[in-house]
C-alpha positions in Angstrom: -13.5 -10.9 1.6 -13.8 -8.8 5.0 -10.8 -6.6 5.4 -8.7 -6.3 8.8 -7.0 -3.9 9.9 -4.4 -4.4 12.7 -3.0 -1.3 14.7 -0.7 -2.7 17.2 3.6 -2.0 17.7 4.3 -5.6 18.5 5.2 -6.9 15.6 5.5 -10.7 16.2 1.7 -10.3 17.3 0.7 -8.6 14.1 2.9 -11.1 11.6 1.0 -14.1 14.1 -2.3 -13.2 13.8 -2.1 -11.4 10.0 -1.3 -15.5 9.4 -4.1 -17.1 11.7 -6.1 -14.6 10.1 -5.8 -15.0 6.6 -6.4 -18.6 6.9 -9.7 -17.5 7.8 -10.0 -15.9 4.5 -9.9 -12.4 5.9 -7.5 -9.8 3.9 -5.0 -8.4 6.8 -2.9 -5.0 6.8 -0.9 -3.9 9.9 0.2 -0.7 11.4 2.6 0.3 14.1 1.4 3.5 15.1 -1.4 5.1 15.9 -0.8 7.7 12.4 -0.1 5.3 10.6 -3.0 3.3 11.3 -5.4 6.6 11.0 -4.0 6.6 7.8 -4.6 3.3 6.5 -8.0 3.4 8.1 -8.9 6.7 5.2 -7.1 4.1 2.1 -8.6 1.1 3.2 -11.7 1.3 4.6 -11.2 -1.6 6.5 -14.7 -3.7 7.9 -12.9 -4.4 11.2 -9.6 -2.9 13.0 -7.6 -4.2 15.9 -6.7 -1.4 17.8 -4.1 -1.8 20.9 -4.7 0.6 23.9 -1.3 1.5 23.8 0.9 2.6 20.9 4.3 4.4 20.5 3.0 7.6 19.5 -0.4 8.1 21.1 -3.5 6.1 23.0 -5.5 3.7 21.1 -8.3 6.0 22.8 -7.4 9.1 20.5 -7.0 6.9 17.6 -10.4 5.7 18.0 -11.6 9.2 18.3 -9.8 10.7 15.6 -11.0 7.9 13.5 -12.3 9.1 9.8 -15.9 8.8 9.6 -17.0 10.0 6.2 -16.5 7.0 4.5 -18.1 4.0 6.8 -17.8 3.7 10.4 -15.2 0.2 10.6 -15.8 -2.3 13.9 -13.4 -1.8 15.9 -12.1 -4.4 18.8 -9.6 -3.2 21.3 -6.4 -5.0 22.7 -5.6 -4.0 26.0 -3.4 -5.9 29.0 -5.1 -6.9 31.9 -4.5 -3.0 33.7 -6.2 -1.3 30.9 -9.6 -3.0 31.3 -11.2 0.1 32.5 -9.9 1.7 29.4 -11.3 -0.9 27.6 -14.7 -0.1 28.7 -14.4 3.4 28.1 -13.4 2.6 24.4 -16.4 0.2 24.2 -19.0 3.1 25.9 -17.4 5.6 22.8 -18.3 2.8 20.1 -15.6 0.0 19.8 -17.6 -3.2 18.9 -15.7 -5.1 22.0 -12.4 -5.9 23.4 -10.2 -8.7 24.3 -7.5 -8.9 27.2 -3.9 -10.0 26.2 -3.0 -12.6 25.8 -6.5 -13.8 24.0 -7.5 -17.5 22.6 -7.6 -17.4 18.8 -10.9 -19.2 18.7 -11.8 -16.2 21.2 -10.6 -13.8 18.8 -12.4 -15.6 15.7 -16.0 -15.3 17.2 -15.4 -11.5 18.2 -14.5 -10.9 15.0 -17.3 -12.5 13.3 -19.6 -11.0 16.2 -18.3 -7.5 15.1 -18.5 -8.0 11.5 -22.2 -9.5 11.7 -23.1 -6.1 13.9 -21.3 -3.8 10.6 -23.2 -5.4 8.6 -26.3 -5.0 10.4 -25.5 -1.7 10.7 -25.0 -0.9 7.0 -28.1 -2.5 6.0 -30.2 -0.3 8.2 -28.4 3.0 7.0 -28.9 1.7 3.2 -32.8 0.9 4.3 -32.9 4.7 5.8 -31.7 6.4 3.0 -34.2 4.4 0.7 -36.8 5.5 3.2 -35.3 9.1 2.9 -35.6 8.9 -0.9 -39.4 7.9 -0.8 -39.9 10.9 1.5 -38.0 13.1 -1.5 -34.7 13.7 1.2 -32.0 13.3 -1.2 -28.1 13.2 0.1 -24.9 11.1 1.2 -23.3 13.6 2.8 -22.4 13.5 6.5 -24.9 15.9 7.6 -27.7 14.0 5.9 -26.8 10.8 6.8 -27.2 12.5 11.0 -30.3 13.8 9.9 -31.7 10.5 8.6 -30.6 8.9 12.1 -32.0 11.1 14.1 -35.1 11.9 11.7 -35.6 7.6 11.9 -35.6 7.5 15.9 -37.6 10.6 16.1 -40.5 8.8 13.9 -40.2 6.1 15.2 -40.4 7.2 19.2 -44.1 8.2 21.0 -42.9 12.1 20.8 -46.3 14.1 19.9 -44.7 17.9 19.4 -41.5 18.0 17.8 -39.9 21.5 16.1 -38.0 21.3 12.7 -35.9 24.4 12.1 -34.3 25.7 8.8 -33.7 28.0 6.4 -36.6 29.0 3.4 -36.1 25.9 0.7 -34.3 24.0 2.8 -37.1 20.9 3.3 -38.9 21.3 6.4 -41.9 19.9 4.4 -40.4 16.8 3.2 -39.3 16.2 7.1 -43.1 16.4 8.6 -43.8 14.0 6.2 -40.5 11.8 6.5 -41.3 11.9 10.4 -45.6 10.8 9.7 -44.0 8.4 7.0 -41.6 6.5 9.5 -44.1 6.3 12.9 -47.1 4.1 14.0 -48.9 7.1 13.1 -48.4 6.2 9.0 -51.3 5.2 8.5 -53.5 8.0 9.5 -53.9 11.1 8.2 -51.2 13.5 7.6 -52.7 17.4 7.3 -50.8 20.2 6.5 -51.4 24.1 7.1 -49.3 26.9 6.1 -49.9 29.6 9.0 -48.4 32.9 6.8 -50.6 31.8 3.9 -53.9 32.7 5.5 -55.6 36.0 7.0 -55.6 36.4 10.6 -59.1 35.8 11.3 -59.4 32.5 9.7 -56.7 30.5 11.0 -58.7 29.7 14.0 -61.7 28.4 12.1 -59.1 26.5 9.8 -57.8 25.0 12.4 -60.0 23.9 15.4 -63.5 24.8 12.8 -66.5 26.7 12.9 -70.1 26.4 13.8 -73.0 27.8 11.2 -73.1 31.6 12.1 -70.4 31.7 14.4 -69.2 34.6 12.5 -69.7 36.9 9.2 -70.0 34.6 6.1 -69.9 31.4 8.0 -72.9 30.1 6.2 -72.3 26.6 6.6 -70.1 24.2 9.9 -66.4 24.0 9.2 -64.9 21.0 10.3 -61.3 22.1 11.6 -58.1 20.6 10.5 -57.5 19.2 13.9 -60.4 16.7 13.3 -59.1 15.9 9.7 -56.1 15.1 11.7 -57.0 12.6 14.3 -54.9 9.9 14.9 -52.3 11.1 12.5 -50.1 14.2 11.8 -50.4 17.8 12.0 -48.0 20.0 10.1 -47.7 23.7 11.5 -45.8 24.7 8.7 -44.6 29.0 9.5 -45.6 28.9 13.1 -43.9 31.9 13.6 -46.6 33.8 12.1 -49.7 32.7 14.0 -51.2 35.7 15.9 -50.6 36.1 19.5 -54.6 35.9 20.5 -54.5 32.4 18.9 -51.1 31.3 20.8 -53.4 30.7 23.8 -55.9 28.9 22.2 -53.4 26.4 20.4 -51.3 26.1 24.2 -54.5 24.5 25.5 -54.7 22.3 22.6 -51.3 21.1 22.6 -51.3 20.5 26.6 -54.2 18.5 26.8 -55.8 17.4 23.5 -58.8 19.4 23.8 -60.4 22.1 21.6 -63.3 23.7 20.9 -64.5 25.4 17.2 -65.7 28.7 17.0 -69.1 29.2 17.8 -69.5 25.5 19.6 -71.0 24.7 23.6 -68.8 21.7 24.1 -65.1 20.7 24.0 -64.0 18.1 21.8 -60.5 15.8 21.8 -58.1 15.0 19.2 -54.8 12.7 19.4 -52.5 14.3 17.1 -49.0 14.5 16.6 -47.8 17.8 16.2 -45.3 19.0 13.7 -44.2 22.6 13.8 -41.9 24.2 11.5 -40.3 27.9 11.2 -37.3 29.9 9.5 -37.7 32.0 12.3 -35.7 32.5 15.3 -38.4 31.4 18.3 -36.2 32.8 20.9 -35.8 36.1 19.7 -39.5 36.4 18.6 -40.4 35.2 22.2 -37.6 38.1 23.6 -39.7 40.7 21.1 -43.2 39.5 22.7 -44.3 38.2 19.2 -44.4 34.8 20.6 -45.6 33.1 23.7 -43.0 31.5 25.7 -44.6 29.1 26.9 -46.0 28.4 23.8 -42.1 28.0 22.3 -41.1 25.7 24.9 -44.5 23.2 24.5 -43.3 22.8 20.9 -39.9 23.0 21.5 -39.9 19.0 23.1 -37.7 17.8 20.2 -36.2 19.8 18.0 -34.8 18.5 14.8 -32.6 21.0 12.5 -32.7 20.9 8.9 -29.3 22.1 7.2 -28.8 24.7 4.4 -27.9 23.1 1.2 -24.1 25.0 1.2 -23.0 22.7 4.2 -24.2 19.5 2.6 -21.0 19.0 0.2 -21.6 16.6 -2.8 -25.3 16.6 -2.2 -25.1 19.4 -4.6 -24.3 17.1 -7.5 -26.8 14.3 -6.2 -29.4 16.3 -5.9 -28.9 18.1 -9.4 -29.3 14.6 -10.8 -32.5 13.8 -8.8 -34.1 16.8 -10.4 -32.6 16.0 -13.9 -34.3 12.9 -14.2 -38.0 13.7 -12.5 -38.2 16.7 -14.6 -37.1 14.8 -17.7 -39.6 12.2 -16.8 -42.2 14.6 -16.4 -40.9 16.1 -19.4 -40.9 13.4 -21.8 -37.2 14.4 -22.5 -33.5 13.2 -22.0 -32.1 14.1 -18.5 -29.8 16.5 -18.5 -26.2 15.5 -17.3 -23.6 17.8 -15.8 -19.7 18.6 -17.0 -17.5 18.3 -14.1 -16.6 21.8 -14.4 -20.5 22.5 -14.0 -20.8 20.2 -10.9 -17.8 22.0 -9.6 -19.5 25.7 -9.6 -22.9 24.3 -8.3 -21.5 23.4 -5.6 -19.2 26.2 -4.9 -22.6 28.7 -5.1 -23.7 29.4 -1.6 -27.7 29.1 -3.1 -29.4 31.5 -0.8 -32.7 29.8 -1.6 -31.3 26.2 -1.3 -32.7 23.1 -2.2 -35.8 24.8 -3.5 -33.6 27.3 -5.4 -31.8 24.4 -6.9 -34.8 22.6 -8.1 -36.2 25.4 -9.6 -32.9 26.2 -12.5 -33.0 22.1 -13.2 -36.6 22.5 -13.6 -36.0 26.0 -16.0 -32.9 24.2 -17.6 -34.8 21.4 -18.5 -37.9 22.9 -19.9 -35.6 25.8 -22.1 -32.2 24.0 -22.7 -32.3 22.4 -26.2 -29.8 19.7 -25.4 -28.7 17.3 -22.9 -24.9 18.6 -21.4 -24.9 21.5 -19.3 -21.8 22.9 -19.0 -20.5 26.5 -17.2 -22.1 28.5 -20.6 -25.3 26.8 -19.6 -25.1 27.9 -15.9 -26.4 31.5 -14.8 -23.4 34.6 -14.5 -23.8 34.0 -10.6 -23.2 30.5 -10.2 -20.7 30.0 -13.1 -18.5 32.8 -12.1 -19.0 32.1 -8.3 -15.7 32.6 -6.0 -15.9 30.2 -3.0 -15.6 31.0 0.2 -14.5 28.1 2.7 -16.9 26.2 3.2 -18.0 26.3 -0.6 -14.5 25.3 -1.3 -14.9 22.5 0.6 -18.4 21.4 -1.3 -16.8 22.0 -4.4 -13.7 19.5 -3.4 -16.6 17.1 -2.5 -18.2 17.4 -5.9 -15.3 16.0 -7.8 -15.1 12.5 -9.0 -13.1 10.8 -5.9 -9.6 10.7 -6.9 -7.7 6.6 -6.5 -6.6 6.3 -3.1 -3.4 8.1 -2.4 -0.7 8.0 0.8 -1.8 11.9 1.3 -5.6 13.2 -0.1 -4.5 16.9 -1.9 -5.7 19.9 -0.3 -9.0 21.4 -1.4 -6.9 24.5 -2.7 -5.2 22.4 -5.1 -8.2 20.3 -6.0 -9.8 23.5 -6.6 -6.6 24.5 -9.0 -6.3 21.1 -10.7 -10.2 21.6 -11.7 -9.6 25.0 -12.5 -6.8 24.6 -14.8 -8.9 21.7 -16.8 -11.7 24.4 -17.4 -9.0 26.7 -18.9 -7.3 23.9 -20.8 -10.6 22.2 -22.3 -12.0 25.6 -23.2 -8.2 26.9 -25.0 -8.4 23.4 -27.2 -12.4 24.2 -27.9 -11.2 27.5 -28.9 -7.9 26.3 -31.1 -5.5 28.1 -28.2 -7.5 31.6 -29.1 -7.1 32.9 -25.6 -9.8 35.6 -26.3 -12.5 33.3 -27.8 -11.7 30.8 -24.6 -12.5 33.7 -22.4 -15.8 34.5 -23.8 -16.6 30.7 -23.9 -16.1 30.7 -19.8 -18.0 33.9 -19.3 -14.9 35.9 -18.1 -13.3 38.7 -19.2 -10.2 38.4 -21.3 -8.3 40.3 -18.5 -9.1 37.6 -16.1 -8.5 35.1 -18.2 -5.0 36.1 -18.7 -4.4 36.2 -15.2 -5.6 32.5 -14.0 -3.4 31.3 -17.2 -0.5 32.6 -15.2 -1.3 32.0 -12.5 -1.6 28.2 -12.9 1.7 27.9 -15.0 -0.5 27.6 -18.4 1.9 27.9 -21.3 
């Protein structure tokens, strides 16, 4: 049963249609102001809203803008008078479904909404197909940030563009990206090649990349065939391009402007179609400011630039990923997965993880090979992540990380979701401990001193 949302002042409109509408079989609320009906739209999660142009407090434009988004983007259908049509149009261009001009037809009404409603769902079956695409490609996450990158990652594929940038942090997933980007494009079938520019010397990138003839140079006893043939009709991954050598820059310019290149050693040019994928930690700009890095170079790869983010600004990912390593290392394993307290999740996510994703991956991986059981709870986590203090933004994963809470009229604050979780870690560990404030100090991995002063500090009698 679809719910409907009406945002509108005029009562004797909303009482009308809530009626024509639940004989439709719809479930109807109503709201007389625009802050009221923000606030119904974060409890209810309505599939549709009516939203008037004009309402007591503010426009039907800022509610519209202001609109939560975290939880499902509702259809929305505005209701303006006939002077407002321009607005109208405006809401439609920042993504209302439609709109209808008072006073409407009810059978009018009745097909936009089912229009509307046929377009959410639309919509929600291609974001649940692209985050089953992202899983195949190992991109784990339902947090906000992930669920841009998966948009942007899907039209990027899926366009004609042949050198695209990906940017990020070290363990962040640049990797998984090149391949989610071969995975989703016509280009799937071909060959997808990878080459890691830091992890080879100088003088053999070139011959690992555009090849070698016999005797072209010392200890070339045999022809090389280059990766750029291996990669023909398919994907090239430049993973650290940062690091290849200025005297090679030029070389790899030509290639990228036209196709062509020529192996070491070799009479003739030869051509390759290949999608380039080039990847860095680096900042390009600076380097190119430094005169590490050709400029011209920087802004031939530079044609679309995707950015990957660091694994403290992804929120509840945190937990999801945790689990997604729990159960491929069990199954590789031939063990239990391991599961995660609260309190745990909590701390993993308030840890800033300097080394990210991989960084992440590598404790569940450690955990589950040397951890004898199945829980892991804050004794189980390193000192550094189980005695982490949040800043803001870690504070704000850690919120994330909590089971979600029934809806409420007001969501807490993330300082006293924070406080509620950190008062049950001190509770659970006093009644492990029989109320031995000393003993349920040591069981947390804090001193006594501390202890003592988060028990007062939370009212703990």
């Amino acid at each position: 049963m679809p719910t409907i949302l009406i945002i509108d002042d005029e009562s004797s409109l909303v009482s009308s249609l809530t009626f024509a509408l639940e004989e439709e079989g719809y479930k109807v609320h109503g709201a007389g102001t625009g802050q009221a009906g923000l606030q119904a739209v974060a409890e209810l999660q309505p599939d549709l809203v009516l939203l008037d142009l004009r309402l007591p407090d503010r426009s039907g434009l800022d509610v519209l803008e202001a609109m939560p988004r975290e939880n499902g983007e509702p259809q929305v259908i505005m209701i303006s008078a006939h002077g407002d049509t321009r607005a109208a149009v405006k809401a439609v261009k920042m993504g209302a479904a439609d709109y209808l001009t008072k006073p409407f037809d009810l059978d009018d009404l009745l097909h936009t909404i089912g229009t509307a409603l046929e377009r959410g769902r639309m919509v929600s079956e291609i974001d649940f197909h692209r985050r089953v695409a992202l899983r195949h490609t190992g991109l784990v996450g339902e947090s906000e940030v992930m669920r841009e990158l998966s948009a942007t990652l899907s039209r990027i594929a899926a366009s004609g563009a042949a050198r695209i940038l990906v940017l990020g942090e070290s363990g962040t997933g640049k990797g998984l990206v090149a391949r989610a980007l071969h995975a989703g494009s016509a280009r799937a079938g071909g060959p997808f090649i990878e080459i890691n520019c830091a992890s080879l010397p100088e003088q053999l990138i070139e011959a690992e990349l555009f090849g070698a003839e016999k005797g072209a140079y010392t200890g070339a006893h045999q022809r090389r065939v280059g990766l750029v043939t291996l990669a023909d009709k398919g994907t090239l991954f430049l993973d650290e391009i940062g690091e290849i050598p200025l005297p090679l820059q030029a070389k790899l310019l030509h290639f990228l402007e036209n196709g062509q290149y020529r192996a070491i050693g070799a009479t003739r040019s030869l051509q390759a179609d290949v999608r380039v994928v080039a990847a860095t930690n680096r900042d390009l700009a600076a380097e190119v400011a430094a005169g590490r890095f050709r400029e011209d170079l920087y802004y031939r790869i530079n044609v679309i630039c995707l950015e990957v983010p660091a694994l403290r600004s992804r929120g509840s990912d945190v937990a999801h990923l945790a689990e997604h390593f729990a159960d491929k290392y069990a199954h590789d394993e031939g063990v239990r997965p391991l599961r995660f307290t609260p309190q745990a999740l909590v701390r993993l996510a308030a840890y800033r993880w300097p080394g990210n994703v991989r960084e992440l991956k590598n404790l569940i991986e450690r955990l589950t090979i040397l951890f004898p059981g199945t829980e892991i709870g804050l004794t189980e986590l390193p000192p550094e992540i189980a005695l982490a203090a949040p800043d803001a933004r870690a504070a704000a994963a850690a919120a994330a990380a909590l089971p979600t809470p029934a809806p409420r009229p007001e969501a807490p604050s993330i300082g006293a979701t924070l406080a509620q979780a950190e008062r049950e870690m001190l509770l659970s560990a006093l009644r492990e401990c029989g109320g031995h404030k000393g003993q349920a100090a040591d069981r947390l991995g804090i001193s006594r001193h501390a202890f003592k002063r988060r028990v007062q500090r939370l009212g703990i009698e």
